[in-house]
C-alpha positions in Angstrom: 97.6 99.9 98.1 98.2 99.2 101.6 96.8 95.6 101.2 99.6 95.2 98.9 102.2 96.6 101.2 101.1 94.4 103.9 100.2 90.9 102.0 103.8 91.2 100.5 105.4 91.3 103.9 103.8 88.7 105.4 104.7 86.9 102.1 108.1 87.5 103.5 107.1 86.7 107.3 105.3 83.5 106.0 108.4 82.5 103.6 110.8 83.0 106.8 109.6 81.6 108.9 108.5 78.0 107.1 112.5 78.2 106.4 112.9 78.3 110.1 110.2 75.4 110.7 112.1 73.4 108.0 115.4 73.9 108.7 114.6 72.9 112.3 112.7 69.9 111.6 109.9 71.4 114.1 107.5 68.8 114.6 104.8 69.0 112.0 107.7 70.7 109.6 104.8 69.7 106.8 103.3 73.0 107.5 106.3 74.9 107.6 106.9 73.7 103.8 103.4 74.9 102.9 104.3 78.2 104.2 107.8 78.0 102.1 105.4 77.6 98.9 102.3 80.0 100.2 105.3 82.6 101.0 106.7 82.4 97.8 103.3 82.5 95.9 102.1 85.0 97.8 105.2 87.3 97.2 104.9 86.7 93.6 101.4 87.9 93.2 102.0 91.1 95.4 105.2 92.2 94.1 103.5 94.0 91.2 101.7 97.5 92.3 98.4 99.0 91.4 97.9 102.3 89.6 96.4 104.3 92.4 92.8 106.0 91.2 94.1 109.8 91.2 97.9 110.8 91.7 101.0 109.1 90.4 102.0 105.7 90.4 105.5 104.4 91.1 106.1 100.9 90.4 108.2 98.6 92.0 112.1 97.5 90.9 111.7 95.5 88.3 108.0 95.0 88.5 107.2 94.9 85.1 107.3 91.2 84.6 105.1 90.3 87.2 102.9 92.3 85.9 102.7 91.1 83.0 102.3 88.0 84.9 99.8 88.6 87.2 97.8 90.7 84.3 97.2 87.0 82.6 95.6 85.5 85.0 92.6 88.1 84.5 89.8 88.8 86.8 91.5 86.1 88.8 93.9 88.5 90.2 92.3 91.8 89.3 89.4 91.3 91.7 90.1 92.3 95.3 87.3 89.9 96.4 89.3 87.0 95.2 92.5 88.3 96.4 90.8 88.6 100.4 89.5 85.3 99.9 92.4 83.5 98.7 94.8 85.2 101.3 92.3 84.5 103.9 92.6 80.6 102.5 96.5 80.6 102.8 96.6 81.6 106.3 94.6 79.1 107.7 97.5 76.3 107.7 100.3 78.5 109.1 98.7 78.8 111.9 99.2 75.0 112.8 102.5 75.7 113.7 104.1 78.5 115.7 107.1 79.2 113.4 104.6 80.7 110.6 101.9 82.0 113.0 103.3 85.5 112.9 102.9 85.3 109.0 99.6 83.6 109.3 98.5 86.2 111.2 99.5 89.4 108.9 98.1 87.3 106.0 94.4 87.7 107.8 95.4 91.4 108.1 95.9 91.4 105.0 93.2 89.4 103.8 90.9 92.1 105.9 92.3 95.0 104.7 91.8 93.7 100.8 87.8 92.8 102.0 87.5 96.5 102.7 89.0 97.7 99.8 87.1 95.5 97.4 84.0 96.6 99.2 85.0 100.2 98.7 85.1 99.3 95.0 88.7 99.1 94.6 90.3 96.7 91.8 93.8 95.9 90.7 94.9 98.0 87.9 98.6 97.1 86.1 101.2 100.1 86.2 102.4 99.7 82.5 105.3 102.1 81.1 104.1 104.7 79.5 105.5 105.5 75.6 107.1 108.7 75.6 105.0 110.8 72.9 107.9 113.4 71.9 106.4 116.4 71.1 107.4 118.1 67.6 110.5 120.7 68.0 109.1 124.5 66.4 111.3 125.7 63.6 112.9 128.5 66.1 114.5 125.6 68.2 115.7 123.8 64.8 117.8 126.6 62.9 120.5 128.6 64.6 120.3 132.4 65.1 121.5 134.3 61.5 122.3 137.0 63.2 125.3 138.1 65.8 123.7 139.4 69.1 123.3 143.4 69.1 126.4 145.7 70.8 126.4 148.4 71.8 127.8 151.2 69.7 131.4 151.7 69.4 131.7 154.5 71.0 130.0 152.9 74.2 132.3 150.2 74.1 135.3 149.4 76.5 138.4 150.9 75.2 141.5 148.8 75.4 144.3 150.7 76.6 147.3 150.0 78.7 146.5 152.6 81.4 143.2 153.0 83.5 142.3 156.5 82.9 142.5 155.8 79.3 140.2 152.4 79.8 137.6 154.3 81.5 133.9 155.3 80.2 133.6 158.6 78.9 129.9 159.7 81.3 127.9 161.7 78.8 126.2 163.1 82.1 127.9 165.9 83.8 128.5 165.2 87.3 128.9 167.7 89.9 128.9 167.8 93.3 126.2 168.4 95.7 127.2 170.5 98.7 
């Protein structure tokens, strides 16, 4: 998960900063539009999250086409092994030029950081919405109540009256006075 976090941002860095190298016309501006195209690739294949071993999982906005994307490709992209080498392979010709260095370099963090996970036995598992099994409603919850709730008797009940001793519960307990 966290070579995921970092390899998309230094998609970003990597994307940015070609822009800046083309835009300027930097001498050897040829790199700069290899990072434009290595940015954008590798933002597309780390957009998508993994489904995290134990826990819960929270996609990305949007994610789910990726996904679906990236899930083609196979063990291509499911391997961690492949994904350190290939980011490790991307990096090497940003850093030709000093506008995509920064990117080249959190790429090769990156590329690290998805050697150690594939070592640790990691792999890349799709987060796929989940169908909604809707569980079936017992027959209480279905019908309406028959029957009115109980009350009390009448003779417990509020009296309506216009003036306030006559409103008042009748106590059943005497009530005296302790001295």
């Amino acid at each position: 998960m966290w070579a995921n976090e970092q390899a998309l941002a230094s998609g970003l860095i990597l994307l940015a900063g070609g822009v800046v190298g083309v835009a300027g016309q930097f001498r050897g501006w040829q790199f700069a539009a290899y990072a434009v195209a290595a940015g954008v690739f590798v933002c597309l294949l780390e957009y998508p999250r993994s489904k995290r071993a134990t826990g819960t999982s929270v996609g990305r906005t949007g994610q789910y086409c990726f996904t679906v994307c990236v899930k083609a490709f196979g063990p291509l992209t499911r391997n961690y092994y492949v994904r350190a080498f290939l980011h490790a392979a991307l990096s090497v010709p940003g850093g030709f030029m000093l506008a995509t260095v920064l990117g080249c370099v959190c790429l090769g963090i990156a590329s690290l950081i998805y050697l150690v996970a594939a070592i640790r036995g990691e792999h890349w598992e799709p987060i796929l919405p989940k169908k909604e099994a809707r569980k079936p409603v017992a027959e209480s919850i279905k019908n309406p109540p028959q029957n009115p709730p109980p009350r009390p008797p009448p003779e417990m009940r509020r009296k309506r009256v216009d003036d306030l001793e006559g409103a008042a519960y009748d106590n059943p307990i005497p009530v005296t006075a302790n001295e």
